[in-house]
C-alpha positions as CSV (number, residue, x, y, z in Angstrom):
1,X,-27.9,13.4,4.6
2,X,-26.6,16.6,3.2
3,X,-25.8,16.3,-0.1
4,X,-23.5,19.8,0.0
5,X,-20.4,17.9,-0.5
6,X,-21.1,16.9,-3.8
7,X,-20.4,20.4,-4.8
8,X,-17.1,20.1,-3.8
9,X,-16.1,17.2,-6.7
10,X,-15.0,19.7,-9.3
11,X,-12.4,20.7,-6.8
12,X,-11.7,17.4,-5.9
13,X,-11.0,16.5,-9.6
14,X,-9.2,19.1,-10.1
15,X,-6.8,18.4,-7.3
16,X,-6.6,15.0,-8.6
17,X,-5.6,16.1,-11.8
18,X,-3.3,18.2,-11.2
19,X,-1.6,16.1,-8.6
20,X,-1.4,13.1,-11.6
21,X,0.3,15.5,-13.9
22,X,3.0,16.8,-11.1
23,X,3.7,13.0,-10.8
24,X,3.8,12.2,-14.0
25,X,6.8,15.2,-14.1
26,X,8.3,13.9,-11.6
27,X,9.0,10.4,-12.9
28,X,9.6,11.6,-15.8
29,X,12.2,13.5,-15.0
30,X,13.8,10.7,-12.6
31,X,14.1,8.7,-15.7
32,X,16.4,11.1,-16.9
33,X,18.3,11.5,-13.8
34,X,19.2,8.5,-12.8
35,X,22.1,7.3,-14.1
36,X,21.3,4.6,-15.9
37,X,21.4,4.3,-20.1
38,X,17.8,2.5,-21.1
39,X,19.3,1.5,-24.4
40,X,22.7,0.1,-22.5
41,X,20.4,-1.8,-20.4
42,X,18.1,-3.2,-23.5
43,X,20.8,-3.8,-26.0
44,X,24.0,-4.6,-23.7
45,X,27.2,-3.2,-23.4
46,X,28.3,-5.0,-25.9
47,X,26.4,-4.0,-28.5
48,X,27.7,-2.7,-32.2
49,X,27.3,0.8,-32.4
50,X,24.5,1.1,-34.9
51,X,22.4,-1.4,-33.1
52,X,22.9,0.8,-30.5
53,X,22.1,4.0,-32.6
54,X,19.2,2.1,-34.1
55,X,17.4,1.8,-30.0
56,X,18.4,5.0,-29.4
57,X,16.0,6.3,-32.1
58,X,13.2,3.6,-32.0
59,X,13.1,5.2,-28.3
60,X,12.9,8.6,-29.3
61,X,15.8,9.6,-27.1
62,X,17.2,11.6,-30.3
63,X,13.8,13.7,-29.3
64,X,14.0,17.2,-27.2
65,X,12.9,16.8,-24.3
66,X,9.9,18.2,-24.6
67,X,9.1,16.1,-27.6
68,X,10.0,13.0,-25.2
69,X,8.0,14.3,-21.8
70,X,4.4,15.2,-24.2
71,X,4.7,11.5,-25.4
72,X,5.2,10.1,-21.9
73,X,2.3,12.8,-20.9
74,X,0.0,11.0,-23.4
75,X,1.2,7.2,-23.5
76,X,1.0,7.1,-19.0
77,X,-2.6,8.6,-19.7
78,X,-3.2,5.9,-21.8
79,X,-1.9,3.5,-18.8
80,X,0.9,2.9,-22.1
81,X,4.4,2.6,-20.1
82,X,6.6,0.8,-21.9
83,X,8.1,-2.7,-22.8
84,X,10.0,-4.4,-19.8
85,X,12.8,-5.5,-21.6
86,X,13.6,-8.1,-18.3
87,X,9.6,-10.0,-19.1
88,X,9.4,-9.3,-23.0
89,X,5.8,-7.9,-21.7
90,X,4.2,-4.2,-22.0
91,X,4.8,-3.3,-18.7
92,X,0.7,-2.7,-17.4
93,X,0.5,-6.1,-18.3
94,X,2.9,-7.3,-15.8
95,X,1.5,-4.7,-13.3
96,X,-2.1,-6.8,-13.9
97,X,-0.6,-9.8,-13.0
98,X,1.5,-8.7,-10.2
99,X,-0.8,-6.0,-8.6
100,X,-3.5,-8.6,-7.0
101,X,-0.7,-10.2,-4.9
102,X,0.4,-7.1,-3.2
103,X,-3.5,-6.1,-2.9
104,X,-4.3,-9.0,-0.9
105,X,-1.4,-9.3,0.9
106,X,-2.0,-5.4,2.0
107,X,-5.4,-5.3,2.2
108,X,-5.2,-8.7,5.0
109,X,-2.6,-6.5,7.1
110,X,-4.7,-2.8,6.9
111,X,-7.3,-5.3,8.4
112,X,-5.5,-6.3,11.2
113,X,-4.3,-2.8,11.5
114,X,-7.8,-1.9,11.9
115,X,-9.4,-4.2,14.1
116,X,-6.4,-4.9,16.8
117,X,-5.2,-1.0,16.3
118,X,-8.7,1.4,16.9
119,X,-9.8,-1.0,20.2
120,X,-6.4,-0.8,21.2
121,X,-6.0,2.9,20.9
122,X,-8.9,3.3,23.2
123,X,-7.7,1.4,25.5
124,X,-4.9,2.7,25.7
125,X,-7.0,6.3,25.9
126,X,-9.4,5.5,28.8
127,X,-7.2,4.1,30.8
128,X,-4.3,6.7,30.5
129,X,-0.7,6.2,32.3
130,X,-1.8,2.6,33.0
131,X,-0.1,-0.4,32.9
132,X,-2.6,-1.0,30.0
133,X,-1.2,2.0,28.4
134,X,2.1,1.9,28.8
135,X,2.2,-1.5,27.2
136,X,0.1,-0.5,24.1
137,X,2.5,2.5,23.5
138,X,5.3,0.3,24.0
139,X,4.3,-2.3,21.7
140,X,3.5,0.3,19.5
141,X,6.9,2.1,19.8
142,X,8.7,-1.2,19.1
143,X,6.2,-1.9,16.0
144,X,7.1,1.8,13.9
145,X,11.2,2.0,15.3
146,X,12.7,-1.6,15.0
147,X,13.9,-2.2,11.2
148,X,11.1,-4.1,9.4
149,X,13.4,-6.0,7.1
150,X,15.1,-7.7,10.4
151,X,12.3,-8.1,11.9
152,X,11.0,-10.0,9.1
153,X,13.9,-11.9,8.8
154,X,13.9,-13.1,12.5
155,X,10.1,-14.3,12.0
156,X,11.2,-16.6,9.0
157,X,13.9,-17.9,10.7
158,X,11.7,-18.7,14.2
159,X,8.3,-19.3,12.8
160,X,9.0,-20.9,9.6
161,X,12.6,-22.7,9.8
162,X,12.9,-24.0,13.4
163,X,9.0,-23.9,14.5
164,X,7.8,-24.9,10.9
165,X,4.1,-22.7,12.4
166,X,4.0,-20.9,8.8
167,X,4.6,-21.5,5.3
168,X,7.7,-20.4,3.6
169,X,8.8,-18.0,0.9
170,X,6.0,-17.8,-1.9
171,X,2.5,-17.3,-1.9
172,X,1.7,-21.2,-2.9
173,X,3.5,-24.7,-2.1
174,X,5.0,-25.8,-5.3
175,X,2.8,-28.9,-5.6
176,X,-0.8,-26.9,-5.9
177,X,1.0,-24.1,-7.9
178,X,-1.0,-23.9,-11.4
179,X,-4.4,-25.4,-9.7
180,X,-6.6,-22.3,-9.2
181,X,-7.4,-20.6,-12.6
182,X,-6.9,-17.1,-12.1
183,X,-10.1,-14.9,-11.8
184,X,-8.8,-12.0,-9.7
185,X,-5.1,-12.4,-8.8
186,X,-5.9,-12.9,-5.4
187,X,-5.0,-16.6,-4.7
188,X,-7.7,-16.5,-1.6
189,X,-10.6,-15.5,-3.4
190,X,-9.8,-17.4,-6.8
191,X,-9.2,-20.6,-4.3
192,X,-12.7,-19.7,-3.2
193,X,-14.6,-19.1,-6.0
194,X,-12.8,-22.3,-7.6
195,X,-14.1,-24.4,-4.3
196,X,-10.3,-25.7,-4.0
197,X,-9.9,-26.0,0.2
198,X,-6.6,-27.5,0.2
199,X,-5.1,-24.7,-2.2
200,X,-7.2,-22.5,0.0
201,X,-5.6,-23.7,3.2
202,X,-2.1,-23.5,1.6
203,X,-2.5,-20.1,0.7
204,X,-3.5,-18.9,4.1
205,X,-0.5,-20.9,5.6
206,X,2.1,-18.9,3.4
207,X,0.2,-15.5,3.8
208,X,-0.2,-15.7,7.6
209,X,3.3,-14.5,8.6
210,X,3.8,-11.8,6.0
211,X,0.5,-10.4,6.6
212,X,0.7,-10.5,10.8
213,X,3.8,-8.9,10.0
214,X,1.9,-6.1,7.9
215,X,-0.3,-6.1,10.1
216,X,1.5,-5.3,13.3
217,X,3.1,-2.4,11.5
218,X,-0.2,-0.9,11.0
219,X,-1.3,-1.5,14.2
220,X,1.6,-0.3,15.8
221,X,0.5,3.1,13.9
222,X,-3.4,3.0,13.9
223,X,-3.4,2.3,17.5
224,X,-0.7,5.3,18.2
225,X,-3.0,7.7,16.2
226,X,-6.5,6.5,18.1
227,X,-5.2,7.5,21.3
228,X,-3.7,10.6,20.4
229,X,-7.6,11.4,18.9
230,X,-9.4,9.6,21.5
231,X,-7.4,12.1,24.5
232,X,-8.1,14.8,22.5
233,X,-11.9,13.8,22.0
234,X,-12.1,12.2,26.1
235,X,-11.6,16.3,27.0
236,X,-14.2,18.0,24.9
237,X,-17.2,19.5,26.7
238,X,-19.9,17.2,24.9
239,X,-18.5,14.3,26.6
240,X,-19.1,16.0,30.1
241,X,-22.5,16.8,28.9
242,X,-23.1,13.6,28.6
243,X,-21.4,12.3,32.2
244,X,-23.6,15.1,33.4
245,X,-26.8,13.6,31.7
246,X,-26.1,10.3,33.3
247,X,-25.0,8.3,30.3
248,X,-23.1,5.2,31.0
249,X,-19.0,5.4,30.6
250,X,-18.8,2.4,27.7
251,X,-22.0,4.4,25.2
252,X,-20.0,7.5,26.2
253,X,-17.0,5.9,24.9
254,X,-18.1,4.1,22.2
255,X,-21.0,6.0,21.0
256,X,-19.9,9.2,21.2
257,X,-16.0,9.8,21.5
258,X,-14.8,7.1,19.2
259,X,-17.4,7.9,16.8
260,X,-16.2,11.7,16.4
261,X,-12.5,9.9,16.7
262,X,-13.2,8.0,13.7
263,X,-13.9,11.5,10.9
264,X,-10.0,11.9,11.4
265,X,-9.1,8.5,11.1
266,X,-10.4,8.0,7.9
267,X,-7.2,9.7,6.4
268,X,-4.9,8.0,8.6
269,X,-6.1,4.5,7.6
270,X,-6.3,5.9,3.8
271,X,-2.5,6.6,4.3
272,X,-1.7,3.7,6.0
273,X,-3.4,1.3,3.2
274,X,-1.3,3.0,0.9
275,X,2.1,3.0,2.7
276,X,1.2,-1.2,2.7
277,X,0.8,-1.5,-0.6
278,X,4.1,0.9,-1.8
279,X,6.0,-0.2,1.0
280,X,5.8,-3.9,1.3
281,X,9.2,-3.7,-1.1
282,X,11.3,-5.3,1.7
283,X,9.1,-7.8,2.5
284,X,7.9,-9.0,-0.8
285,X,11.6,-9.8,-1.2
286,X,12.3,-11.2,2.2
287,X,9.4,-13.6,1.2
288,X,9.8,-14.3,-2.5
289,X,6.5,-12.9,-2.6
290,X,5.6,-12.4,-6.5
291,X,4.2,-8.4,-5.8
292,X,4.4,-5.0,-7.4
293,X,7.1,-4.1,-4.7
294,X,9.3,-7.4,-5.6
295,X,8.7,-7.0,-9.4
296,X,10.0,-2.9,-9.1
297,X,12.8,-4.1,-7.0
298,X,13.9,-6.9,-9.1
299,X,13.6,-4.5,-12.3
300,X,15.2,-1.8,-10.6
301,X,18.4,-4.2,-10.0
302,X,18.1,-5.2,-14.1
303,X,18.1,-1.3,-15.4
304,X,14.5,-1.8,-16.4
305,X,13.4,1.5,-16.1
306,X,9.9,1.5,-17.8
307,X,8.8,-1.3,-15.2
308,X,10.3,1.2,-12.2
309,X,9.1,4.3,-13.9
310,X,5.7,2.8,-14.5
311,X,5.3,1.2,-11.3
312,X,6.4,3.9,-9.1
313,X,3.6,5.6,-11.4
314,X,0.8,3.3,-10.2
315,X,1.8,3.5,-6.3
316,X,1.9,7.1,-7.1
317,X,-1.5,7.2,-8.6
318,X,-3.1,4.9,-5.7
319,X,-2.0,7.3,-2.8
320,X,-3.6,10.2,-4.6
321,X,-6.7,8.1,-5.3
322,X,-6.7,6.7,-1.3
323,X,-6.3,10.5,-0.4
324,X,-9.0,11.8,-2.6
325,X,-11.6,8.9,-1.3
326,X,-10.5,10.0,2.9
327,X,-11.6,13.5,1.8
328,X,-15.2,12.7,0.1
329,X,-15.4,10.6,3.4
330,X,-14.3,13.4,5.4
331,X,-16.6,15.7,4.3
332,X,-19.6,13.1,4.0
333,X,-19.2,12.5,7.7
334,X,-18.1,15.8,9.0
335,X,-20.7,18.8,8.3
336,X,-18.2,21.4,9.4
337,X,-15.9,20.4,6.3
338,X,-18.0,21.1,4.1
């Protein structure tokens, strides 16, 4: 394998970097837009006036503003965003503990995404304006349109309180909460690693609906995105070459279209992975799941801007990271890219 990509890294860093800092601006400067006082929201309205004055300086807000956007320049480098005044906690330290749950809970539906969504796209491909078609586009249609949050909220109400198929809100039943010493966050692989099948079993049972959920979203999209590529890739004259060479229809398929099909969805799935883990807000609340997405929307409802500012940083930093990967890919797997 050509190693010509590697070449291309400097220019991928850069990008990177350069990226980081513009989003590092840009929350910045949303914490000075919105309107919302960080020392009101630390000290109270109440407050006496020098206790007040006394935040307002420990905070550096008496700083220009370029004094006040170098030190947020150097302390988000540092991963150094701030004290959630809500948790008493630096706020990466929260993000530590609440990270792994929206990680697993994303990562299980970008898996679904992929395995239901690429065989259904082409499906749906090679068997154009057919019933079989028409059924995974509408599927798909009704999967990005109908609003998620009801949706969810329908699910809970079927599945888990007249049906009683799923477990409820939370990621554990209260009795085996506390059981599993935490390793990685992620209560499936710490249940594993600690051999405890019942805590295992549990876990599954409460992430099953919230991550078919997930899951059907990214299907929904995956599987609109294959066929769209496949079509394209079904009509290129190396795939009647190969009719014409006598190859059979399925290693024509499989072998050949979906494999070219698959250099583009790299970015797609990239994007897709990323959209789960920023956008799982609604549903980490619908679910009482204890997330990144619940944790910035609870803080965001107590004024706690460094726990916004500094997770809306990290989601921020994973899409650029996701992006930057799907181009290395991109250009490992397609020649012409390079």
């Amino acid at each position: 394998m050509s190693l010509a990509w590697v070449r291309q890294l400097p220019n991928t860093a850069a990008t990177f970097i350069i990226t980081l800092f513009g989003l590092i601006c840009i929350t910045f400067f949303i914490g000075r837009i919105v309107p919302i006082d960080p020392v009101a929201a630390i000290v109270g309205d109440k407050a006496p006036q020098e206790v007040y004055d006394r935040v307002y300086h420990e905070l550096g807000m008496d700083k220009p503003a370029i004094v006040q956007f170098g030190k947020y320049v150097l302390k988000s480098i540092r991963g150094d965003f701030g004290t959630s005044f809500v948790t008493n906690r630096p706020v990466l330290q929260d993000i530590i503990v609440f990270f792994p749950a929206t990680l697993e809970l994303a990562t299980v539906g970008i898996l679904i995404g992929i395995f239901l969504g690429i065989p259904a796209g082409v499906v749906a491909a090679v068997w154009r304006d057919r019933w079989i078609d028409h059924l995974i586009r509408i599927v798909g249609l009704v999967g990005y349109s109908i609003p998620f949050f009801w949706l969810a909220l329908v699910c809970l109400f079927v599945f888990y309180a007249k049906l009683d198929l799923v477990g409820g809100p939370g990621r554990l039943d209260t009795f085996f909460e506390d059981i599993v010493p935490t390793v990685t966050g992620m209560l499936i692989i710490d249940a594993l690693l600690a051999g405890e099948w019942e805590v295992l079993v549990n876990a599954l049972y409460h992430l099953l609906l919230p991550g078919l959920l997930l899951g059907y979203i990214s299907m929904a999209y995956i599987s609109r995105m294959t066929r769209s590529v496949m079509l394209e890739q079904l009509t290129k004259e190396y795939m009647i070459t190969a009719r014409v060479k006598g190859l059979g229809e399925i290693h024509i398929v499989f072998h050949h279209a979906l494999r070219n099909a698959m250099i583009p969805m790299i970015t797609v799935i990239a994007l897709t992975y990323g959209y789960l883990l920023e956008g799982s807000v609604l549903l980490e609340t619908i679910f009482a799941w204890p997330g990144l997405g619940n944790y910035i929307a609870s803080s965001l409802l107590s004024a706690d801007m460094n726990a916004v500012l500094g997770g809306t940083l990290l989601v921020g930093t994973i899409f650029i990271v996701l992006n930057m990967i799907s181009d290395i890919l991109y250009r490992i797997l397609d020649p012409r890219s390079r």
